[in-house]
C-alpha positions as CSV (number, residue, x, y, z in Angstrom):
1,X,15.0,30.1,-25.0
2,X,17.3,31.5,-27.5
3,X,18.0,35.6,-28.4
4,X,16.6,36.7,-31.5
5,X,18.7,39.5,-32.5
6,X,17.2,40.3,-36.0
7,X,13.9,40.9,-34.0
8,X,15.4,43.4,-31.7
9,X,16.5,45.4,-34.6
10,X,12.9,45.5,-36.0
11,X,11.4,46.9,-32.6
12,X,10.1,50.1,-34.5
13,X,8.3,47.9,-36.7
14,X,4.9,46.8,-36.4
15,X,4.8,43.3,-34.8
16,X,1.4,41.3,-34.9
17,X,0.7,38.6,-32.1
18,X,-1.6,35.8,-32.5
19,X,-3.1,34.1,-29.2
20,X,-4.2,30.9,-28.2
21,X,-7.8,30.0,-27.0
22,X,-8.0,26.8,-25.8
23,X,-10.6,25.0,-22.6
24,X,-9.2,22.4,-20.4
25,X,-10.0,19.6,-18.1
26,X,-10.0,20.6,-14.6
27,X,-9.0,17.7,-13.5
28,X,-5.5,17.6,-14.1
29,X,-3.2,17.2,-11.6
30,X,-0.2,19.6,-11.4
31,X,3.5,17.9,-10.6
32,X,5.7,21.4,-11.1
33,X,6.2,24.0,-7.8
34,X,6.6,27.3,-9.3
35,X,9.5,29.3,-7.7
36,X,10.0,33.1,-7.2
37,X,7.2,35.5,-6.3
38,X,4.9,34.3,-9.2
39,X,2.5,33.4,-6.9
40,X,-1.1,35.4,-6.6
41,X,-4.7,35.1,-5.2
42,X,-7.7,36.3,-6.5
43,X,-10.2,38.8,-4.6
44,X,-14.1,37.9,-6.1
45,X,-14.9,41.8,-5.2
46,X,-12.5,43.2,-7.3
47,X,-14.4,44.1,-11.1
48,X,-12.3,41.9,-13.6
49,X,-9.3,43.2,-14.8
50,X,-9.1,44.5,-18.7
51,X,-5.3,43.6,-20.2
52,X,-4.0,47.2,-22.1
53,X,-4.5,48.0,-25.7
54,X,-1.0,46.5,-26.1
55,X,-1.5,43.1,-25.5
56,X,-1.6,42.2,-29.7
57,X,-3.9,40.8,-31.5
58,X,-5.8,38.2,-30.0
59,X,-7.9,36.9,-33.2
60,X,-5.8,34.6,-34.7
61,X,-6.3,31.8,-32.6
62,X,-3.0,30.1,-33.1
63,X,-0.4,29.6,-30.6
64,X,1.9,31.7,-32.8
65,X,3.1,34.9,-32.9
66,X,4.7,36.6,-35.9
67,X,7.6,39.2,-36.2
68,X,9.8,40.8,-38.8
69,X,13.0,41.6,-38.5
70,X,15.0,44.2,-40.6
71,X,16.5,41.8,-42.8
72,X,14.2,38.3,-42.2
73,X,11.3,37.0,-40.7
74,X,11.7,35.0,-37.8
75,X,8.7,33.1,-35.8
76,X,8.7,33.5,-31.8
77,X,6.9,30.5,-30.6
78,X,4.9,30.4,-27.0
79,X,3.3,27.6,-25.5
80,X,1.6,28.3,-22.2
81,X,0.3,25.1,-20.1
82,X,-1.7,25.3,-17.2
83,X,-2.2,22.3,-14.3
84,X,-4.5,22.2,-11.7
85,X,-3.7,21.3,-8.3
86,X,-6.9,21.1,-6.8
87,X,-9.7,19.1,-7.4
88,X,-13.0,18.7,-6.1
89,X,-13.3,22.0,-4.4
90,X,-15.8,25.0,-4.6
91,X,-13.1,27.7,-4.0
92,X,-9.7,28.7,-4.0
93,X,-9.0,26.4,-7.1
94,X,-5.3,26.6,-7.6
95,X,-3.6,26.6,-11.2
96,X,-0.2,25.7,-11.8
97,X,1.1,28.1,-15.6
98,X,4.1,27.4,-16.8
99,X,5.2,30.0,-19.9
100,X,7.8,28.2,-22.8
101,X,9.1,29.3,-26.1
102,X,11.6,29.5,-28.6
103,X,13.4,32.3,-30.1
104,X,12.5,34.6,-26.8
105,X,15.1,37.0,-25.1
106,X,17.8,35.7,-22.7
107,X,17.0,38.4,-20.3
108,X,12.9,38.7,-19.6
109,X,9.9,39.1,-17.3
110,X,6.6,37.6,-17.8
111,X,3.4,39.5,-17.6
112,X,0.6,37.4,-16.6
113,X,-3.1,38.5,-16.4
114,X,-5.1,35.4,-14.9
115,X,-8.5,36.7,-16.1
116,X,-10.2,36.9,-12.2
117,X,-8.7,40.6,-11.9
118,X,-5.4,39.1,-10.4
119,X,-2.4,39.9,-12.6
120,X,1.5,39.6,-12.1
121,X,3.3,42.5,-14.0
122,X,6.9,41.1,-13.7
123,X,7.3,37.6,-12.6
124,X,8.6,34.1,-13.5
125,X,8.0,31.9,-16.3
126,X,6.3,29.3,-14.0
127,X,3.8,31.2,-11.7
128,X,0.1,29.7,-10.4
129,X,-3.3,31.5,-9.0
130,X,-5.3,30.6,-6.4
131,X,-9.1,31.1,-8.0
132,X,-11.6,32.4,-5.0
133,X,-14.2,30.9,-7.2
134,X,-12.8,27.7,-8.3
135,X,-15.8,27.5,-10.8
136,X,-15.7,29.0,-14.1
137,X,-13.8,30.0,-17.4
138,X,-11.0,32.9,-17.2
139,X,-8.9,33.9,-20.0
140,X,-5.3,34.3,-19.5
141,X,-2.9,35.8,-20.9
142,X,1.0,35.9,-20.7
143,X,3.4,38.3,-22.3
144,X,7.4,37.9,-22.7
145,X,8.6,41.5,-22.0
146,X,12.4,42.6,-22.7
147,X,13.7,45.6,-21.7
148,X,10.6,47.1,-20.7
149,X,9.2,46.2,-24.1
150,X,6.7,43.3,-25.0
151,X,8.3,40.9,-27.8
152,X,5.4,38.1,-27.6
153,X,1.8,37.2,-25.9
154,X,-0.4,34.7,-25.7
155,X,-3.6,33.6,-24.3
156,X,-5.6,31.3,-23.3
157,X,-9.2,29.9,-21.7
158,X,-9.5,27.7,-19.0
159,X,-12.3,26.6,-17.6
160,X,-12.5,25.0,-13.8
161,X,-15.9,23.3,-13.0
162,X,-15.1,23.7,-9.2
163,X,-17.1,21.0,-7.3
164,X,-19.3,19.9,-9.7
165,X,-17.1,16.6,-10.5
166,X,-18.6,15.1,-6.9
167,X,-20.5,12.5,-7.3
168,X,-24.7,12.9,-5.5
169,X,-24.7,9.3,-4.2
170,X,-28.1,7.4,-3.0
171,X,-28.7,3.7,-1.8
172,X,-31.9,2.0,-1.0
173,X,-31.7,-1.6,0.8
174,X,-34.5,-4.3,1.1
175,X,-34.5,-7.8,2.5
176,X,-34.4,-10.3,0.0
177,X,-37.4,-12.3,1.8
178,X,-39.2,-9.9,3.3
179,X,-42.2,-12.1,4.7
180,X,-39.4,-14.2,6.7
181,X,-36.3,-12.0,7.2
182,X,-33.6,-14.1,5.7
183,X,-30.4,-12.5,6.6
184,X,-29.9,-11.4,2.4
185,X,-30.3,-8.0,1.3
186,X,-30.9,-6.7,-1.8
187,X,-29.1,-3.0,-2.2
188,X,-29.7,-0.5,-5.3
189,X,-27.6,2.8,-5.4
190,X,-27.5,5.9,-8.0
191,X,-24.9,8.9,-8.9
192,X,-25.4,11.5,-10.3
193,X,-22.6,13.7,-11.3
194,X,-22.5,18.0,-12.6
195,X,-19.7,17.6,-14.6
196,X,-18.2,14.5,-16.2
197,X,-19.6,10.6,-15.3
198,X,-19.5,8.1,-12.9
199,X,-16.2,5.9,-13.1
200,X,-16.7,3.4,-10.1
201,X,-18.6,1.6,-7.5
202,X,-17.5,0.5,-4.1
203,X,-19.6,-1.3,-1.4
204,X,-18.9,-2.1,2.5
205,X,-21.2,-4.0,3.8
206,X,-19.6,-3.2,7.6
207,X,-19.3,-7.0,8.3
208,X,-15.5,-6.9,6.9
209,X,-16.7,-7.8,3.7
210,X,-16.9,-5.0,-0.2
211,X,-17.8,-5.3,-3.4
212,X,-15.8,-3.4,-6.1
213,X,-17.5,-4.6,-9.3
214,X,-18.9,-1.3,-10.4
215,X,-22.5,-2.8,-9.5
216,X,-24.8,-0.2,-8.3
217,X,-27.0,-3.5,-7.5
218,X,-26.0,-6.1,-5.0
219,X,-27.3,-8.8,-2.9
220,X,-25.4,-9.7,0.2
221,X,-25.9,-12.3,2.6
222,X,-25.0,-11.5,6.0
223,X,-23.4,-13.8,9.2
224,X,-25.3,-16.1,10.5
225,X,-25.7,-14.2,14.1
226,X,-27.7,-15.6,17.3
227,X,-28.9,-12.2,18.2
228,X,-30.2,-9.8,15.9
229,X,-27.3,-7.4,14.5
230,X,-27.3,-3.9,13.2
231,X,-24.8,-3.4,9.9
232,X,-23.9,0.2,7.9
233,X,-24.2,-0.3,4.1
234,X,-22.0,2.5,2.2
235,X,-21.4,2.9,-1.5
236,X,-18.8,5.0,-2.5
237,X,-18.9,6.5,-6.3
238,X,-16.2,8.1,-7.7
239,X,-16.6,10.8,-11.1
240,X,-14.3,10.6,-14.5
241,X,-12.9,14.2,-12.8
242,X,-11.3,12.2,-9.4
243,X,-14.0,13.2,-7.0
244,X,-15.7,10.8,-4.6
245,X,-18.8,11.1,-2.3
246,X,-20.6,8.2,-0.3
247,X,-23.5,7.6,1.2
248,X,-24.7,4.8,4.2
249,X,-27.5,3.4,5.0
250,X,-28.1,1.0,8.0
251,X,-29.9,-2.7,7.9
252,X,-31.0,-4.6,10.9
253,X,-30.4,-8.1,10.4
254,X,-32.2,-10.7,12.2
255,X,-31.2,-13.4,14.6
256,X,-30.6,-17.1,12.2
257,X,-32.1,-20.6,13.6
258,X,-28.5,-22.2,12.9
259,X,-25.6,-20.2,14.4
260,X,-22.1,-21.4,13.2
261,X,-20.1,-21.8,16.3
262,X,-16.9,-23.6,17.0
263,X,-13.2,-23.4,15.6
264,X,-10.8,-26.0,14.3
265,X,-7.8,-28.5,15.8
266,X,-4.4,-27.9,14.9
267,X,-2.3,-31.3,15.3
268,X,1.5,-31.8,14.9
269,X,3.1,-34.6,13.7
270,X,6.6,-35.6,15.9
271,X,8.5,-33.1,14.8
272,X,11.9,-35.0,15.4
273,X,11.1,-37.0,11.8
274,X,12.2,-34.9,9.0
275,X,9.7,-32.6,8.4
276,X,7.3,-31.5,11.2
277,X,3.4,-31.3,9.5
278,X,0.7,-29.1,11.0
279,X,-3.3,-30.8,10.2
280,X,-6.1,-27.7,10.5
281,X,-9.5,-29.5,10.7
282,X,-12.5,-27.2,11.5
283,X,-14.6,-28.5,14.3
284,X,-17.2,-25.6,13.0
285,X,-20.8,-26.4,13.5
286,X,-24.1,-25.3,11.0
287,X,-21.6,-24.6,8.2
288,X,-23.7,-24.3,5.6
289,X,-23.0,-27.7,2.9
290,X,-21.5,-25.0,0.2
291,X,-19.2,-23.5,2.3
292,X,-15.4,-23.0,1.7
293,X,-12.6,-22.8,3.8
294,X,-9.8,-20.7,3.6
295,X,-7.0,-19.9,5.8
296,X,-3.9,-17.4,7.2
297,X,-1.0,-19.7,8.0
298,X,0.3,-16.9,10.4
299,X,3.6,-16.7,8.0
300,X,2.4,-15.0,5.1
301,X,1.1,-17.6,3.5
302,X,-2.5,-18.8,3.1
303,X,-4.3,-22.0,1.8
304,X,-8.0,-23.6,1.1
305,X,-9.5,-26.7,1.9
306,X,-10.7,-28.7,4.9
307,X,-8.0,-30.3,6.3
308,X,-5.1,-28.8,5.1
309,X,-1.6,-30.0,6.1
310,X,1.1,-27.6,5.9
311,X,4.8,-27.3,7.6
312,X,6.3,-24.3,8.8
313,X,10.0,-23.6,7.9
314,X,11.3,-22.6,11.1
315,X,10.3,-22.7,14.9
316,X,8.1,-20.0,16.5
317,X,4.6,-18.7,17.8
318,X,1.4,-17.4,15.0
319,X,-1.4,-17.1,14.9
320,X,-3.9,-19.2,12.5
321,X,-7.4,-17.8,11.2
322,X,-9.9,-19.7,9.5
323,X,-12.2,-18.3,7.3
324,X,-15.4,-19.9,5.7
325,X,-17.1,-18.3,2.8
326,X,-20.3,-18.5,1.5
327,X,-19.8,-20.0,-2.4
328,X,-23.1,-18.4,-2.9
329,X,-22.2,-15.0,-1.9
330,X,-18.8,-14.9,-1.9
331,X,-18.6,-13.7,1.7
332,X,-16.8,-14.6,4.7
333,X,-20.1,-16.1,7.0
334,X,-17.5,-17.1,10.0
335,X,-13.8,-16.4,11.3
336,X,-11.9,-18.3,14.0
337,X,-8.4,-18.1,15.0
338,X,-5.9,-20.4,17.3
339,X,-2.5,-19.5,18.0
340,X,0.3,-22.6,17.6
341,X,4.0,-23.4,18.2
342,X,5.8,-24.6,15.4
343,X,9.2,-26.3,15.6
344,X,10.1,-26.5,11.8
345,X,12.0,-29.0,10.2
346,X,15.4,-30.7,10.8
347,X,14.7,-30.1,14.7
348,X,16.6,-33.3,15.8
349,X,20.0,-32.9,17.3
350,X,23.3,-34.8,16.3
351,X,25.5,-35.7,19.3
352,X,29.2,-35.5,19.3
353,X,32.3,-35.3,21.8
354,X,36.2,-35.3,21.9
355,X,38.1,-35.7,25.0
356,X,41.9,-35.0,26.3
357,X,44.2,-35.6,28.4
358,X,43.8,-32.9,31.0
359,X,47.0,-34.2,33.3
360,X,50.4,-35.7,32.8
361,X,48.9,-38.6,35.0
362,X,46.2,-39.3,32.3
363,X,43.5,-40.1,35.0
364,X,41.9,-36.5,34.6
365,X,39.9,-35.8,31.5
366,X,38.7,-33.3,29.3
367,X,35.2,-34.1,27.8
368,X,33.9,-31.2,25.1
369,X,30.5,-31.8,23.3
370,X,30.3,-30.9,19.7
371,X,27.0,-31.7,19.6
372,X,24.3,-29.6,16.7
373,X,21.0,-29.4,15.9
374,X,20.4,-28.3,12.2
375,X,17.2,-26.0,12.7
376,X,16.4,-25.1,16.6
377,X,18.1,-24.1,19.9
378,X,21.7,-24.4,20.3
379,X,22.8,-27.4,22.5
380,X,23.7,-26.1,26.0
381,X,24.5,-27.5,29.4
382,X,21.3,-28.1,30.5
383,X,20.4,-30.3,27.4
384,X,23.8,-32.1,27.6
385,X,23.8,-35.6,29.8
386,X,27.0,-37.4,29.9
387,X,27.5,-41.0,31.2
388,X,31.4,-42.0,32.5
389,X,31.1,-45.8,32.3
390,X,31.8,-45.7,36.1
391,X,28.5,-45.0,37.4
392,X,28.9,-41.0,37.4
393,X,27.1,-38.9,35.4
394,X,27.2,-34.9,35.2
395,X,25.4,-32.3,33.3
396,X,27.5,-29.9,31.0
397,X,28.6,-29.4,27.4
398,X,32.3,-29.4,28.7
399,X,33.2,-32.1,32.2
400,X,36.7,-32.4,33.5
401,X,36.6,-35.8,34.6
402,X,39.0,-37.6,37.5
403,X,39.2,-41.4,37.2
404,X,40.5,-43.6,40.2
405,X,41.1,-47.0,38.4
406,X,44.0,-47.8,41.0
407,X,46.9,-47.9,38.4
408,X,45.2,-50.6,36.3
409,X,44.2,-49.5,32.3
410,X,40.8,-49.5,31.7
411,X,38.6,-48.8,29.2
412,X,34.7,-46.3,30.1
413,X,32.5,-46.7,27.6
414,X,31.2,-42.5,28.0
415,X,27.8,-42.1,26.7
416,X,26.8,-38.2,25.6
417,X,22.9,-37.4,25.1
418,X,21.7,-34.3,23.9
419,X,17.9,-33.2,24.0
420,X,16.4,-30.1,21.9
421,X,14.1,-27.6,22.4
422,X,11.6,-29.7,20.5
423,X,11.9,-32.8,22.6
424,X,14.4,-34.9,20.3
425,X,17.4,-37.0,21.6
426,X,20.6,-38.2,20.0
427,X,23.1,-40.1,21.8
428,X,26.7,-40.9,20.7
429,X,29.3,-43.6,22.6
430,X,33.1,-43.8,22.4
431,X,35.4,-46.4,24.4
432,X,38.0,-44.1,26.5
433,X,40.7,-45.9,27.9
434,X,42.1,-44.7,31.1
435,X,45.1,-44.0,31.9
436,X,44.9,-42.0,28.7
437,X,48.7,-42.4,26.9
């Protein structure tokens, strides 16, 4: 805020202030921490505070104040905004003020009167209250003073409607064939709010299963259970002001004729092809005919039908859950989950070898396997079967090998086979003719 120096020379003169009356919606939310000591509580047994005579004029309405200088007449703006940053609650409502203008002193202190009896006489331009009755309309008011001297006010109303946003909530439930207890239920709820209106609707129906289409009435069809099963119904309402309130009510549900029971198969394909494929096939029993089925891969994906084939991308252990809906209802009647082991694709293993001359003799030599599998555990010794071509065989991924051929040259074919952790082979042969040159 800038200095106004023509209105410090005109401090003798009359200067009239115009203030602001203005109600809010309490159920703003504030996002500014005030700093300082501008911060004050309210004590409901003190009589409400009267502001002095000196405050200005408060009949203008405007959020203007006027003042004339010696040799101009300059305007000395105030806006005064106000946050609240709690909702929902009966008492100690706190509000958030912040105090800005133009054309104010460099050098000031605010005066704020929060219209509960609580007051600040030399504070911050951002200060808040804590309302002991968070209910109610107060009048604030704010003055810029300078050198002991007040230079500009303004007021205010706010009104805070305290708990009144909550919603009142009631349910009722039925079943939907009461002569034969079907496992349907019919549910009606009501909200009734003080202040504001009802926004939204939320049911749980306790079986894992909501409805969040703002229906106050429902029908829901419960799983199909061989004993008779007790559920808690809650609809949750929430008010245009933020505030939410639920209320429960319990429904017994009785044992059905035709209990779904059962899972589903899971079935690879060889996974040493190139893509390893996973069939899910529910062997689910009394699955009603307009059922769907729908279900969590384990890997972050999901997919309907019955079967469904999928593949995984790499190896390792999840867990698959099937669920089947009801396409009447649109709720989950049954779950069932499996856990598999998944290789992945490109799980067959290439085998490869070198060999050197390990002596100056060229009877001992060096066998190294440079065998890979694209997607799956590294080739080690124990997957690593080597053949000599003299009817000795060892296990390793490197072999120094010894010939005793008696002079003559000869030529082994070597065979190499490697295994992976998925079960594939792959063999590789090369001629090695002894005594190597």
């Amino acid at each position: 805020m800038k200095f106004n120096s023509s209105l410090f020379t005109s401090l003798l003169l009359a200067i009239m202030f115009v203030a602001c009356t203005q109600t809010i919606d309490s159920t703003g939310t504030g996002t500014t921490t005030s700093t300082g000591n501008g911060t004050s509580t309210s004590d409901p047994k003190k009589p409400a505070y009267t502001p002095p005579s000196n405050t200005g004029d408060t009949t203008g309405g405007g959020t203007t104040s006027t003042g004339t200088g010696a040799t101009s007449s300059t305007k000395d703006t105030l806006y005064l905004a106000d946050s609240l940053l709690t909702t929902c609650t009966a008492t100690n409502a706190v509000v958030l003020f912040t105090l800005t203008g133009t054309n104010n002193p460099k050098v000031y202190t605010c005066q704020w009167y929060f219209g509960d009896g609580n007051s600040i006489l030399a504070g911050p331009s951002v200060v808040r209250n804590t309302y002991a009755n968070g209910k109610g309309s107060y009048t604030v008011i704010a003055k810029v003073d300078s050198g002991g001297i007040s230079v500009a006010t303004i007021s205010k109303t706010i009104k805070l409607t305290g708990a009144d946003g909550t919603p009142v909530v009631t349910v009722t439930a039925q079943n939907q064939n009461p002569t034969t207890l079907s496992n349907s239920y019919v549910f009606n709820g009501t909200s009734t709010v003080s202040a504001g209106t009802t926004k939204t609707y939320s049911w749980d129906f306790g079986d894992g299963s909501g409805d969040n289409s703002n229906f106050t009435y429902v029908v829901h069809t419960f799983p199909v259970q061989s004993t008779a099963q007790a559920y808690i119904v809650s609809l949750t309402a929430t008010s245009s002001t933020g505030c939410s309130a639920y209320k429960s009510v319990t429904v017994n549900v009785p044992a059905g004729s035709s209990v779904i029971s059962g899972d589903f198969s899971a079935v690879s394909s060889d996974p040493c092809t190139t893509k390893e494929q996973f069939t899910f096939t529910s062997t689910a029993i009394n699955v009603p005919a307009d059922a769907t089925y729908s279900w969590d891969l384990g890997d972050n994906n999901v997919t309907i039908g019955n079967p469904v084939v999928y593949s995984y991308a790499s190896a390792g252990t999840r867990t698959v859950k099937m669920y089947i809906t009801s396409t009447t209802t649109k709720a989950i009647i049954y779950t069932a989950s499996k856990t598999i082991t998944s290789y992945g694709t490109n799980v067959a293993p290439g085998a490869s070898f070198f060999y050197t001359k390990a002596d100056a003799t060229g009877y001992v030599v060096n066998f190294q396997s440079t065998s890979t599998v694209p997607n799956g555990t590294t080739i080690t010794a124990s997957n690593s079967r080597w053949l000599f071509g003299d009817k000795t065989s060892a296990t390793a991924t490197f072999f120094v090998k010894t010939y005793t051929n008696n002079g003559v040259s000869t030529s082994y074919p070597v065979v190499l086979t490697v295994t992976s952790n998925a079960g594939c082979t792959s063999s590789t042969t090369q001629n090695v003719v002894v005594p190597l040159p």
